[in-house]
C-alpha positions as CSV (number, residue, x, y, z in Angstrom):
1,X,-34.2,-4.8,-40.7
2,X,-35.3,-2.7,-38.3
3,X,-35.2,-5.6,-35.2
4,X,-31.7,-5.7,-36.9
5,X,-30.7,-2.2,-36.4
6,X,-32.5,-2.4,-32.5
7,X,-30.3,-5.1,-31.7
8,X,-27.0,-3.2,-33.4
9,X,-27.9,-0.1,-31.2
10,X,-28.6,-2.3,-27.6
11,X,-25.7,-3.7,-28.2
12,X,-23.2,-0.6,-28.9
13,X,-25.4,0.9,-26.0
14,X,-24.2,-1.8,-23.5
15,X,-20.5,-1.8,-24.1
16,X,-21.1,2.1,-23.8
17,X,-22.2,1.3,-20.4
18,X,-19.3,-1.1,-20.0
19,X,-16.8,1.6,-20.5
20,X,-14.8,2.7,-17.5
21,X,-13.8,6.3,-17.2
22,X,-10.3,5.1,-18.2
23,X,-11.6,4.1,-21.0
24,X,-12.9,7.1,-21.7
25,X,-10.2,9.0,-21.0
26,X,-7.9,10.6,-23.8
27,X,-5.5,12.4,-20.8
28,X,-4.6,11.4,-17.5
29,X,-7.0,13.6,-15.1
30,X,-6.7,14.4,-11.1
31,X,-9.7,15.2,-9.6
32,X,-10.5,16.1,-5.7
33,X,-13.5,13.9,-4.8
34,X,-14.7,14.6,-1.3
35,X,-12.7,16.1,1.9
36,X,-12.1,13.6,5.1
37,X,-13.2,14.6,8.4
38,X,-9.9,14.4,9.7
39,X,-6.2,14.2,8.8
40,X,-5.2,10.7,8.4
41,X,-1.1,10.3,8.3
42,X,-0.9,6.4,7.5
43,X,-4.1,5.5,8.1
44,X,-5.7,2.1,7.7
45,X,-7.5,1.6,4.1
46,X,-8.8,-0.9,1.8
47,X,-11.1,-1.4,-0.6
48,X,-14.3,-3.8,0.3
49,X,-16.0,-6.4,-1.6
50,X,-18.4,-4.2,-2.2
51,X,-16.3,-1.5,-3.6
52,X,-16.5,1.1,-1.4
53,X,-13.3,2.0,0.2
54,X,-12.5,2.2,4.2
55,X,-10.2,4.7,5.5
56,X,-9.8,4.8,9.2
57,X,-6.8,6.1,11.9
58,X,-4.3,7.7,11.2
59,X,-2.3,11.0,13.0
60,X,-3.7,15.1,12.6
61,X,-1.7,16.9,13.3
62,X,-3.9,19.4,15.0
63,X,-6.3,16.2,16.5
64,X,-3.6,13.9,17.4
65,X,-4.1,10.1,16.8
66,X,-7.2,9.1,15.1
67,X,-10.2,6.3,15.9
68,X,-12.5,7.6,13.5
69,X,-13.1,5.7,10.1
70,X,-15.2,6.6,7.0
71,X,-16.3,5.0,4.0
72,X,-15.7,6.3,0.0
73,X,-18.5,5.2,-2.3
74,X,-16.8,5.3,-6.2
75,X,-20.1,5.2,-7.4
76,X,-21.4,8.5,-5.8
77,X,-18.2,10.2,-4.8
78,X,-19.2,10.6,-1.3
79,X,-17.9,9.7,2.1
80,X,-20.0,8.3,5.3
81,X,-19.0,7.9,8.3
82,X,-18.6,4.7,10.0
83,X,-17.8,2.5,13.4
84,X,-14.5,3.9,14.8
85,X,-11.5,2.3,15.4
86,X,-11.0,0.8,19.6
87,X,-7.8,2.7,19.2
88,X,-6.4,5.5,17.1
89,X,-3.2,4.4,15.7
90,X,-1.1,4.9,12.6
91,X,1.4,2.9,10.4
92,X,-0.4,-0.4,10.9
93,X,-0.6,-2.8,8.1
94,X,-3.7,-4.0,6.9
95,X,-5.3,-7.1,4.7
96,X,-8.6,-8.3,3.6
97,X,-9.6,-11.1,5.8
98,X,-10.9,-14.4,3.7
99,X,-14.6,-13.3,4.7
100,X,-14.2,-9.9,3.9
101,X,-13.5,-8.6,6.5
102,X,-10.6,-6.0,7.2
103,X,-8.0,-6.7,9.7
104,X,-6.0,-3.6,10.9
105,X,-2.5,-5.1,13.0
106,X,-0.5,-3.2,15.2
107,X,0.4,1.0,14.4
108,X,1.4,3.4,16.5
109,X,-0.2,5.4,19.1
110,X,2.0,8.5,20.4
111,X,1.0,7.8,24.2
112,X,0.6,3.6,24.1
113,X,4.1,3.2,21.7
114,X,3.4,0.7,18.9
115,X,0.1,-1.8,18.9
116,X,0.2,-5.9,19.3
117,X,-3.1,-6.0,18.8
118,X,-5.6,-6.7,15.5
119,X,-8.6,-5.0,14.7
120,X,-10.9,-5.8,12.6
121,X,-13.8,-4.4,11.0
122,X,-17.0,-6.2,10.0
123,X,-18.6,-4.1,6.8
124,X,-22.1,-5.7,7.2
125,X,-22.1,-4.2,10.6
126,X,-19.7,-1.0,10.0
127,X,-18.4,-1.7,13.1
128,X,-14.8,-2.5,14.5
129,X,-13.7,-5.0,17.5
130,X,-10.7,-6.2,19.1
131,X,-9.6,-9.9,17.9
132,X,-9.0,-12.4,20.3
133,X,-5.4,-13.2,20.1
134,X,-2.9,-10.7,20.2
135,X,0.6,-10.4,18.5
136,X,4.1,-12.0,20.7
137,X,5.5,-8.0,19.9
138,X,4.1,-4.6,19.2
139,X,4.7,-3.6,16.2
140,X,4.7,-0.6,13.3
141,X,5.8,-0.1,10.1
142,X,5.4,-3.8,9.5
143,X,3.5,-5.8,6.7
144,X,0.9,-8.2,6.8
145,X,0.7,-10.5,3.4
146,X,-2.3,-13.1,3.1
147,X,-1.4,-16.5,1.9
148,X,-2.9,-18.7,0.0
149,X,-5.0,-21.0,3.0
150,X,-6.1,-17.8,4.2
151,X,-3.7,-16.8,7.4
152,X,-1.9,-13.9,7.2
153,X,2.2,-13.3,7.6
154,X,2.6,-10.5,9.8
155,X,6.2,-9.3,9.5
156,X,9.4,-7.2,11.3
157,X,8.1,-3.9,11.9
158,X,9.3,-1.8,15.2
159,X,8.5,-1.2,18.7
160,X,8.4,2.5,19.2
161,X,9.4,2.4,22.8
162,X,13.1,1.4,23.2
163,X,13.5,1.5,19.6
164,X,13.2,-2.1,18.8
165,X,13.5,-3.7,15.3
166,X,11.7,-6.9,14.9
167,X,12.9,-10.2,12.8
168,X,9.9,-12.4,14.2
169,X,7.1,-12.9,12.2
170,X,3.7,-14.9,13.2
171,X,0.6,-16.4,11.2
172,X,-2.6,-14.7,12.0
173,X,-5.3,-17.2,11.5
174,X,-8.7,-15.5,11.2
175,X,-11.3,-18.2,11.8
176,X,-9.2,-18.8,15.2
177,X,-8.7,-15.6,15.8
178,X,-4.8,-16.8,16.9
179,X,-1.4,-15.9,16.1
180,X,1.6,-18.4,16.2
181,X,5.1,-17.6,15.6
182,X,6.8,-18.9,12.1
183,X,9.1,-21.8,12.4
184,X,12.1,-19.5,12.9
185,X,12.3,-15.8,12.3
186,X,13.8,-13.6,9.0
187,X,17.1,-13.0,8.4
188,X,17.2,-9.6,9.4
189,X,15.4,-7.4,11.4
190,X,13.2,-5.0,9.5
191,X,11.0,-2.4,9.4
192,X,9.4,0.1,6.6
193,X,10.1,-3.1,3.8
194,X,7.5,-4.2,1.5
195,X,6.7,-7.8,1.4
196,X,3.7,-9.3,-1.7
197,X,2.9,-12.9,-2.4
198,X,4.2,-14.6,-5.3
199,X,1.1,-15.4,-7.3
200,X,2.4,-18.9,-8.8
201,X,3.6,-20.7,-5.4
202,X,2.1,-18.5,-3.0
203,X,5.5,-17.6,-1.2
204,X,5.6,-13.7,0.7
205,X,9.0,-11.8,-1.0
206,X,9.9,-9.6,1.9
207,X,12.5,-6.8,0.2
208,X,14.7,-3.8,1.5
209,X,14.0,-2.1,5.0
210,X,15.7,-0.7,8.0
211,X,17.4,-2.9,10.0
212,X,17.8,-0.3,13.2
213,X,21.7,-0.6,11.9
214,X,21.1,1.0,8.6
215,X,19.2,0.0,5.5
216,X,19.2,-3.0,3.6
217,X,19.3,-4.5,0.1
218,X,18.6,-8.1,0.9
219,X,15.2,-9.9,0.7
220,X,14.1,-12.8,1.4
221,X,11.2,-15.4,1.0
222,X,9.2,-17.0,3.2
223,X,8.4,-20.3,1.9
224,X,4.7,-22.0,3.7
225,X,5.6,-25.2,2.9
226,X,8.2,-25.5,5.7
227,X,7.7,-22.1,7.5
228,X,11.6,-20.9,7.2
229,X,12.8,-17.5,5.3
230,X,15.3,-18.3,2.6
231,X,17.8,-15.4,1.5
232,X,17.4,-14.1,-2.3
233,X,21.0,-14.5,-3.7
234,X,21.5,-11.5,-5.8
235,X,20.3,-8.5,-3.7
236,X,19.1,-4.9,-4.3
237,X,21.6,-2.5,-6.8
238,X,21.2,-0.5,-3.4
239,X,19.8,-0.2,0.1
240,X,16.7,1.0,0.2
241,X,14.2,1.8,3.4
242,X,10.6,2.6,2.4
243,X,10.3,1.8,-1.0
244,X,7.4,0.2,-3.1
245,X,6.8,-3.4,-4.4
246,X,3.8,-5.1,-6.1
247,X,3.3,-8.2,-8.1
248,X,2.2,-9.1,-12.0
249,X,-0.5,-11.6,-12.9
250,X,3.2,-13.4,-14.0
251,X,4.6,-13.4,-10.5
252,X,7.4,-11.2,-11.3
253,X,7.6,-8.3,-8.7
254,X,8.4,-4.5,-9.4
255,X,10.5,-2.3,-6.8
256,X,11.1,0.8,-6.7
257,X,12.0,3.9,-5.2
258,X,12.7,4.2,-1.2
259,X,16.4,6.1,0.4
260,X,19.6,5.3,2.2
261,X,21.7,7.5,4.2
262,X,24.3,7.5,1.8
263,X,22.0,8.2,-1.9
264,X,18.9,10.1,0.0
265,X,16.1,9.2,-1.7
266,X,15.9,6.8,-5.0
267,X,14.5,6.6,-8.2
268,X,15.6,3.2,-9.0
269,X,13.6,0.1,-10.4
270,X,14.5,-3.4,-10.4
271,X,12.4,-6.5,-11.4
272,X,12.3,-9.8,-9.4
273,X,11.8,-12.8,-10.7
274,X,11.3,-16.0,-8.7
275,X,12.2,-18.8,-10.8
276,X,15.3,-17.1,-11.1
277,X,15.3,-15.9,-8.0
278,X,16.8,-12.4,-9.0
279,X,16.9,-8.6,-9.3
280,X,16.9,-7.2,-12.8
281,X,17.5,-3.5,-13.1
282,X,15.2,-1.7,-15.3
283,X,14.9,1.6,-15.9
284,X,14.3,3.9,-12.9
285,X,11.9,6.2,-12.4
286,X,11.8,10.1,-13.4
287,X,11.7,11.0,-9.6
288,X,13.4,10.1,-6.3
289,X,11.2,9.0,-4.2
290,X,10.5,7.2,-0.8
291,X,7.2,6.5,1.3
292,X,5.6,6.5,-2.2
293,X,2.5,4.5,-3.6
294,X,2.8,1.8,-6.3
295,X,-0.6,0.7,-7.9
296,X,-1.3,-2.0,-10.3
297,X,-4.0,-0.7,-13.1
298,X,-6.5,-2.3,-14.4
299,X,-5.0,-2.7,-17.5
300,X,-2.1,-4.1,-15.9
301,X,1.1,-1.3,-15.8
302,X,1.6,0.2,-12.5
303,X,1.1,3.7,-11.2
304,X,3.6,5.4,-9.1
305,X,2.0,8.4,-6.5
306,X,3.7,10.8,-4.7
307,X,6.5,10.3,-2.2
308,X,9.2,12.2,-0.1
309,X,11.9,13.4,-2.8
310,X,14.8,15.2,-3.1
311,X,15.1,15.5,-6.8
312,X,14.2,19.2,-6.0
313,X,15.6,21.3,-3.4
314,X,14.8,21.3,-0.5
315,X,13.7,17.9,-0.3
316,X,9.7,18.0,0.4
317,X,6.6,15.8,-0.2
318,X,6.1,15.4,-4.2
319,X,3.3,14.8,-6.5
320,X,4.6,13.7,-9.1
321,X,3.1,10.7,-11.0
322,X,4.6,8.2,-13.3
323,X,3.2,5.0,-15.0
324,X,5.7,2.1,-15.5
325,X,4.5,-0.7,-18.5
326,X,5.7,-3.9,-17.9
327,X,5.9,-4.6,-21.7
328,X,8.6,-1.9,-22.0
329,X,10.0,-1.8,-18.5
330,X,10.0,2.0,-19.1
331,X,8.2,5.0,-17.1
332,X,6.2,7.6,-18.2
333,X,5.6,10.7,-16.4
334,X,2.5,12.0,-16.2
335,X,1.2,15.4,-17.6
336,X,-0.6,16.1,-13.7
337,X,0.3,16.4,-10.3
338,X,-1.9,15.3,-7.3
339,X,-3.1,18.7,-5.9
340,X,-1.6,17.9,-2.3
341,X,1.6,16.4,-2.4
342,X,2.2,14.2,0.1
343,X,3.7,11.2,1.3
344,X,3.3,7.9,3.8
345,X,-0.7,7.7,2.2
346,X,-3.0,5.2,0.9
347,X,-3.8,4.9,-2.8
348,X,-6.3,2.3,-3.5
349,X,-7.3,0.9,-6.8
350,X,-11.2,1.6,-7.0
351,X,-13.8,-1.0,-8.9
352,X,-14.1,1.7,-11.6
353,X,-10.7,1.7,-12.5
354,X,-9.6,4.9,-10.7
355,X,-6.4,5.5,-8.1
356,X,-7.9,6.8,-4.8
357,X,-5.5,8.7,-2.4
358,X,-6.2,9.3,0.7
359,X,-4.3,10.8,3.8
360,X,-0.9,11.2,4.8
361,X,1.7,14.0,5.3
362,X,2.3,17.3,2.9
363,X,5.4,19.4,3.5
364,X,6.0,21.5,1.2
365,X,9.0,24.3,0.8
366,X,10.3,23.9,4.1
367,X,6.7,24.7,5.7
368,X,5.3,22.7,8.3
369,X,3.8,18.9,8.0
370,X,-0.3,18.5,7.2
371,X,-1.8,15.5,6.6
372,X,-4.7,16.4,3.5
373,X,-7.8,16.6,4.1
374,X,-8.7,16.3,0.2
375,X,-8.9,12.4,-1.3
376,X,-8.0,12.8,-5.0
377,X,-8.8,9.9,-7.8
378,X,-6.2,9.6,-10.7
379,X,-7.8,8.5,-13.6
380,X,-5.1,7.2,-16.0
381,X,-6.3,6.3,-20.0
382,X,-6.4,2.7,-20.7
383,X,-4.0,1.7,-23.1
């Protein structure tokens, strides 16, 4: 009886131990972590295999474009600092390579215009390096989607210098270290879209942007198989530059938010679904927003973070946050606010179940722009 009652209480002890602090939760929490050695508008960041999160570039405002890089351990709450980026730059887009590695393409430098090359970072090292190839364009506000056999699609994006809106796109391979143009270029030029890969046939859904002629509500898919971009039928309800996409263990695809000259910013929500290749409204959100965050939780509904709104007057950088549940297609508002509202930042699922935000731009009443210094963690209660 008493090897009985052992084994009852090594067992409730390990799924204790199992318990994530969402799981824990009974309220959603926000909770200032650590404090980044720098301001870091759009900076590069990802999570590593290991868990730890890199955070690197990105513009201060008082510092000017960043190279330095630092490294946030969910397990101790602490940053490090690690190798620097060759360049400082900002609004690149950035993927996991198929070894681990990060790859960091393109961004924008205020006295070099926008970047054509790739960076990446090796973790074992904690070092970065130049890749060997280099992109056909420079380019910022781009995306950069990994497929399936491991290349990456980098995507549209801008040249800062002459104003130049892209519709090439190229496969990075990353054993090769090469890029190579796609067999013919998107539809449309665009830059500030979001693009994910749609898990059941592994095609890239590139949605909304800005043209340099105004915003868009078409999307299209780039198909592997024969290397072309097909147009999606039935487009956005509306136009939308800078919004938020990511995809469901299903393959279906939420989007939301983003702005047009005409609306300002949006709180609208639409669901795609590739084997109808369609937009379905659902409901929208509780708060405009544009240059937001979308994160899919652990438990699989998605958190919304932050953003440039103008549901108040005047229009400034929000912290508002809002979960949407796929099994209800509704939103729910949060009862907490990120501490530093801010927008164009990086919000990173961490291996514990937490959000992490890091960087990017606060204005708030109509004072001047700062990028945060603080990196929050939203800790939302598993349903």
């Amino acid at each position: 009886v008493a090897a009985e009652a052992d084994a009852e209480e090594d067992g409730e002890a390990e799924a204790e131990a199992a318990l994530t602090p969402c799981d824990r939760a009974t309220e959603a929490t926000v909770e200032t972590v650590a404090m980044l050695s720098a301001g870091r508008y759009s900076p590069a960041a990802a999570v590593l295999e290991d868990g730890r999160a890199l955070i690197a570039g990105g513009y201060d405002f008082d510092l000017g474009a960043q190279r330095s890089a630092e490294l946030f351990d969910s397990a101790t709450d602490t940053l490090a600092a690690t190798g620097s980026l060759r360049q400082g730059r900002n609004f690149p887009a950035v993927t996991l390579g198929p070894a681990g590695e990060v790859l960091v393409f393109g961004g924008f430098h205020p006295s070099l215009g926008s970047d054509n090359k790739v960076e990446i970072y090796d973790p074992a090292a904690g070092t970065f390096g130049f890749g060997a190839g280099t992109m056909e364009v420079g380019r910022e506000a781009h995306t950069a989607t990994p497929l399936a056999d491991g290349r990456v699609l980098v995507a549209g994006g801008l040249q800062a210098i002459g104003f130049e809106f892209h519709d090439s796109a190229e496969l990075y391979d990353p054993v090769a270290e090469t890029f190579e143009p796609t067999a013919a270029p998107m539809n449309s030029p665009r830059a500030f879209h979001a693009a994910v890969r749609l898990a059941p046939g592994g095609a890239v859904l590139i949605v909304g942007g800005d043209s340099g002629s105004g915003e868009l509500a078409t999307a299209e898919r780039y198909v592997p198989a024969d290397g072309f971009f097909w147009n999606v039928p039935v487009a956005l309800g509306r136009p939308a530059k800078a919004l938020g996409a990511v995809v469901f263990a299903d393959g279906t695809v939420l989007v939301a938010g983003g702005a047009n000259a005409g609306d300002g910013t949006l709180a609208d929500a639409e669901v795609y679904d590739e084997a109808g290749d369609r937009f379905v409204p659902v409901s929208p959100m509780a708060v405009r927003r544009m240059a937001h965050t979308l994160t899919v939780l652990a438990d699989g509904r998605v958190l919304a973070a932050g953003g440039w709104s103008d549901t108040e007057s005047p229009s400034a950088s929000t912290g508002a946050l809002e979960v949407y549940d796929p099994a209800t297609g509704s939103w729910t508002t949060l009862p907490v606010r990120l501490a530093r509202p801010r927008h164009d930042h990086a919000a990173l699922l961490l291996p514990d179940c937490r959000v992490l935000i890091a960087g990017g731009q606060s204005v708030v009443s109509g004072g001047p722009a700062a990028a945060p210094l603080e990196l929050e963690t939203v800790t939302v209660p598993a349903r």
